[in-house]
C-alpha positions in Angstrom: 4.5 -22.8 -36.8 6.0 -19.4 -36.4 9.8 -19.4 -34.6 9.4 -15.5 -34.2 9.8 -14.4 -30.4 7.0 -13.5 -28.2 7.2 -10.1 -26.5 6.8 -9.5 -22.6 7.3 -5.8 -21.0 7.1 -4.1 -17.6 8.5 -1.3 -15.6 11.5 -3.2 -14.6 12.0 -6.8 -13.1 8.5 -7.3 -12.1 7.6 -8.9 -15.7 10.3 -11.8 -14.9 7.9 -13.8 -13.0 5.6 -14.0 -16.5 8.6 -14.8 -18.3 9.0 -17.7 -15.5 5.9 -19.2 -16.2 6.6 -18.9 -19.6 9.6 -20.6 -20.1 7.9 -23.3 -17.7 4.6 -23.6 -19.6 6.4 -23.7 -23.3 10.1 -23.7 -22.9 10.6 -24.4 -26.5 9.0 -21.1 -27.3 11.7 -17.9 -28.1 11.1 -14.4 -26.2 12.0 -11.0 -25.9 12.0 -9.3 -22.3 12.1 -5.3 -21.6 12.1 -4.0 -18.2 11.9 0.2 -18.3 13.6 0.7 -15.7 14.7 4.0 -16.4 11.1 5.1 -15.9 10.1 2.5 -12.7 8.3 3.0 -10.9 4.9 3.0 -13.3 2.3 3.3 -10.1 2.8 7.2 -10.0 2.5 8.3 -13.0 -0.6 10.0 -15.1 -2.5 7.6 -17.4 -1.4 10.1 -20.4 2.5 9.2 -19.2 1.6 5.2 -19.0 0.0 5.6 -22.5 3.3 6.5 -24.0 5.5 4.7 -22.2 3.7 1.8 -22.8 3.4 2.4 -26.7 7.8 3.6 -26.4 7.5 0.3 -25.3 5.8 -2.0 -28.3 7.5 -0.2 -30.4 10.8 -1.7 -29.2 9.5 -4.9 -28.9 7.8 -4.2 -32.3 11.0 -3.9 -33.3 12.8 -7.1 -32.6 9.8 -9.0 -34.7 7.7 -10.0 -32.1 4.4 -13.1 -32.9 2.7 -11.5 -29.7 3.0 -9.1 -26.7 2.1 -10.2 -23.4 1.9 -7.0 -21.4 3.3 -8.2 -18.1 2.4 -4.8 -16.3 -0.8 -4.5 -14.7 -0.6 -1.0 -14.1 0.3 -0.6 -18.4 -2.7 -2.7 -18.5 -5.4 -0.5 -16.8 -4.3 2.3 -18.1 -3.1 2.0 -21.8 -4.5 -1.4 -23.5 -7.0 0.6 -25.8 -3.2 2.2 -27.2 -1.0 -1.0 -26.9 -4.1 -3.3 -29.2 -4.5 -0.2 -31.5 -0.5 -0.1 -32.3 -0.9 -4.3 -32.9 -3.6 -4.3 -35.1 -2.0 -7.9 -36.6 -0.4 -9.7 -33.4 -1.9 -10.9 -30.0 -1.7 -8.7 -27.6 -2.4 -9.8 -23.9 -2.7 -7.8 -20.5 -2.7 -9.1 -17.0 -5.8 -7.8 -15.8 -8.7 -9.8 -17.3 -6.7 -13.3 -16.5 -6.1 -12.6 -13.1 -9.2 -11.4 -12.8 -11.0 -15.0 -13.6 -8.6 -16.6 -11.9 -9.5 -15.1 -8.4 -13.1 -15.5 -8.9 -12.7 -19.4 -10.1 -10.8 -19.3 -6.3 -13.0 -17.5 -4.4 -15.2 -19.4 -1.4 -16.4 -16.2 -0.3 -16.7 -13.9 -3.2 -14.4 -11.2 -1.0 -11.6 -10.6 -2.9 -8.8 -7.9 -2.2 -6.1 -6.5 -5.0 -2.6 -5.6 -4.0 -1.7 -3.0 -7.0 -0.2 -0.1 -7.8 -1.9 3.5 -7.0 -2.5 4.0 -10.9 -3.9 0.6 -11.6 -6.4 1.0 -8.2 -7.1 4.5 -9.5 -8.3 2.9 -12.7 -10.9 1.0 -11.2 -9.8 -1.9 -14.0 -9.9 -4.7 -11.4 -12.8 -3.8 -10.1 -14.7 -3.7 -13.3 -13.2 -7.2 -14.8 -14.1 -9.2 -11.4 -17.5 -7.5 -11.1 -18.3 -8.3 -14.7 -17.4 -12.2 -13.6 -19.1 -11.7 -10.3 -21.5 -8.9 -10.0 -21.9 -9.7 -6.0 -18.4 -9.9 -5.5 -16.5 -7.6 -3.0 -13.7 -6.4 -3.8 -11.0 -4.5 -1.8 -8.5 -2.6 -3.5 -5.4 -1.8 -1.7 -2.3 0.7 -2.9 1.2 -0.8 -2.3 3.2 2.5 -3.0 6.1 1.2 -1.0 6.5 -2.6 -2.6 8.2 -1.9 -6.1 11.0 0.4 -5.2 11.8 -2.0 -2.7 11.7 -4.9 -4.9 13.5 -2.9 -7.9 16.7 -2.8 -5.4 16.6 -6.1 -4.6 15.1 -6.4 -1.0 12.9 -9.3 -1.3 14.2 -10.8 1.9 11.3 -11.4 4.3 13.3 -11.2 6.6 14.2 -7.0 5.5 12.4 -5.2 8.1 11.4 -2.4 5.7 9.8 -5.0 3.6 7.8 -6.7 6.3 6.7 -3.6 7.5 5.1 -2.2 4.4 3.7 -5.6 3.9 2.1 -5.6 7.0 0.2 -2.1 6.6 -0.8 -3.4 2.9 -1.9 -6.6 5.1 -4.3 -4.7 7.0 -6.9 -4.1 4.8 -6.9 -7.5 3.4 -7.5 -9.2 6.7 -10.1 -6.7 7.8 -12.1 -7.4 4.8 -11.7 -11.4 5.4 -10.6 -11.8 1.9 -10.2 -15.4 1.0 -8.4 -14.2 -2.3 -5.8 -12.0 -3.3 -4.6 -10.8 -6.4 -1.3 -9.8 -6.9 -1.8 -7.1 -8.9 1.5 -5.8 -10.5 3.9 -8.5 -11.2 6.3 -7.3 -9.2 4.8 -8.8 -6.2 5.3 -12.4 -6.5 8.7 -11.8 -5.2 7.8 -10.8 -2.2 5.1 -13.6 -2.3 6.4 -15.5 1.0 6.8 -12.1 3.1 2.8 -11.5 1.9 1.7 -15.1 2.3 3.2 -14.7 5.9 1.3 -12.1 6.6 -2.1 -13.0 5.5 -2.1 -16.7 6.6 -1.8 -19.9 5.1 -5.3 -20.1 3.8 -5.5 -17.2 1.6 -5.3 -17.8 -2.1 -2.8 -15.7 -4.1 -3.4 -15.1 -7.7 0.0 -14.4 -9.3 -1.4 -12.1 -12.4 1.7 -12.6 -14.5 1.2 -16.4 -14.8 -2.4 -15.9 -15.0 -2.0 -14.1 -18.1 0.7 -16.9 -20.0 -2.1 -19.5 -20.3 -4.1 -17.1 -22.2 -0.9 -15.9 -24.3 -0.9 -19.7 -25.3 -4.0 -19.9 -26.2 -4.1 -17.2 -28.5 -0.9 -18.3 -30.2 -2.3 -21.9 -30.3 -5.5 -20.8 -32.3 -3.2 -19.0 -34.7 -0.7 -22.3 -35.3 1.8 -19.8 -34.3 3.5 -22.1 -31.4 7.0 -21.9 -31.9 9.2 -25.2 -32.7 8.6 -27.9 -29.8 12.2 -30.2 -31.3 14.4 -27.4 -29.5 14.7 -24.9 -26.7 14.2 -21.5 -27.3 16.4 -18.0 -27.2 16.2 -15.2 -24.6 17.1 -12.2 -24.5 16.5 -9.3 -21.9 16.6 -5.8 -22.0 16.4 -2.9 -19.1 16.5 0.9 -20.1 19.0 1.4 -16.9 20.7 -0.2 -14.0 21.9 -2.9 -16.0 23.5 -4.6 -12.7 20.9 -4.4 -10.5 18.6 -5.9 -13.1 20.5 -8.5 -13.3 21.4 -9.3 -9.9 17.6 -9.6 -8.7 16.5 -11.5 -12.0 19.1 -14.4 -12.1 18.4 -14.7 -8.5 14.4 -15.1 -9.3 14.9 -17.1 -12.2 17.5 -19.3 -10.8 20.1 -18.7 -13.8 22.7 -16.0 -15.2 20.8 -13.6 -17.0 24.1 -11.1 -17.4 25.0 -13.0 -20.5 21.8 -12.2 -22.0 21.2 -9.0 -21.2 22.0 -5.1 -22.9 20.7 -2.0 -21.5 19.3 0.6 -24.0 18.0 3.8 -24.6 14.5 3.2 -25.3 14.7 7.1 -26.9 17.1 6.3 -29.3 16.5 2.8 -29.2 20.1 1.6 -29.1 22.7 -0.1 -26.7 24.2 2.1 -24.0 28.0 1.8 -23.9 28.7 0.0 -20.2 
């Protein structure tokens, strides 16, 4: 048994729905959540950027005594997993990609199967590369959803919010003129827009949510160690963001369906203290 906390980081609120099916999946377990907000969005920047944002990242998490990582960014993932398993030589460390990656092809009728992602994690070409290594015939359509995760980062999830539904219907477009029967939602920011998306692909097109694709693995791992955490008692939370501490808040207790305020400090992931409020 190990009662340390896991680890979980994105770019900012994205990450939540991992910690979701987290604290669904083993609620008993303890974790640690840091959204970089200060640096969001993640999807424009150079890999050489996402490398050391994502290791200014472990570190902090490194810091509060972390039993594993789960890496709950898919664009940290295509971009800076070589760095983030290098700095955690001695702890799991899980990305997004490869889960989400089975879990479309164990959905797919069709083997056409599009990504919804970031512009850095399409330029990678990860996605590509984990499904074709499952599938070799598979064909996949990668789509880049520049306009989704500021939108999401203020709050404007609503399907309703016609700037939402409109850049979900261009990201749409592609999708349905490929007749993808699968989609991944490839940065885990997206499953909070997942009705507007659903809406506008149809009812019979499988979504992949890569965050809680990614938590069965994180289990796994931590279950092959006998480093589950104490099953007899619920475990603590704690959140961090890097800036906006408000708006973090306000979008995260609404998606989780509790009062994060309580449980959240904002920080200076330079300095790596608490920023006065």
């Amino acid at each position: 048994m190990d009662t340390r906390p896991i680890g979980l980081f994105d770019s900012g609120v994205g990450g939540l729905t991992a910690v979701r099916a987290l604290t669904r999946a083993v609620p008993f377990e303890s974790f640690v959540y840091l959204g970089d907000t200060a640096n969001a969005p993640y999807g424009d920047r150079t890999p050489e950027a996402l490398r050391d944002l994502s290791r200014q990242n472990i570190r902090f998490l490194r810091g509060r005594d972390v039993k594993a990582v789960l890496v709950a960014c898919n664009t940290s993932t295509a971009n800076a997993m070589d760095a983030m398993l290098a700095a955690c030589p001695d702890i799991p460390v899980v990305g997004v990609i490869a889960p989400a990656a089975a879990a479309a092809v164990s959905a797919t009728q069709t083997g056409r199967i599009a990504v919804l992602a970031t512009a850095a994690t399409v330029r990678s070409g990860a996605y590509e590369r984990a499904i074709r290594e499952l599938m070799p015939p598979a064909r996949v359509t990668m789509v880049p959803c520049p306009k989704l995760v500021p939108l999401i980062e203020a709050g404007r999830t609503d399907p309703a919010d016609p700037d939402l539904a409109a850049a979900v219907a261009e990201y749409a477009g592609p999708v349905l003129a490929a007749e993808a029967d699968t989609v991944i939602l490839g940065c885990t920011h997206y499953p909070l827009v997942r009705v507007a998306i659903q809406k506008a692909l149809g009812p019979d097109v499988a979504l992949i949510d890569s965050g809680a694709a990614s938590v069965g693995v994180l289990i796994t791992a931590l279950g092959e160690r006998d480093a589950m955490g104490d099953t007899t008692k619920p475990g603590s939370r704690r959140f961090y963001c890097s800036a906006g501490r408000d708006t973090f808040t306000s979008v995260g207790s609404a998606f989780l369906g509790w009062d994060m305020s309580g449980e959240t400090e904002e920080v200076d992931l330079c300095q790596d203290r608490p920023i006065k409020n």
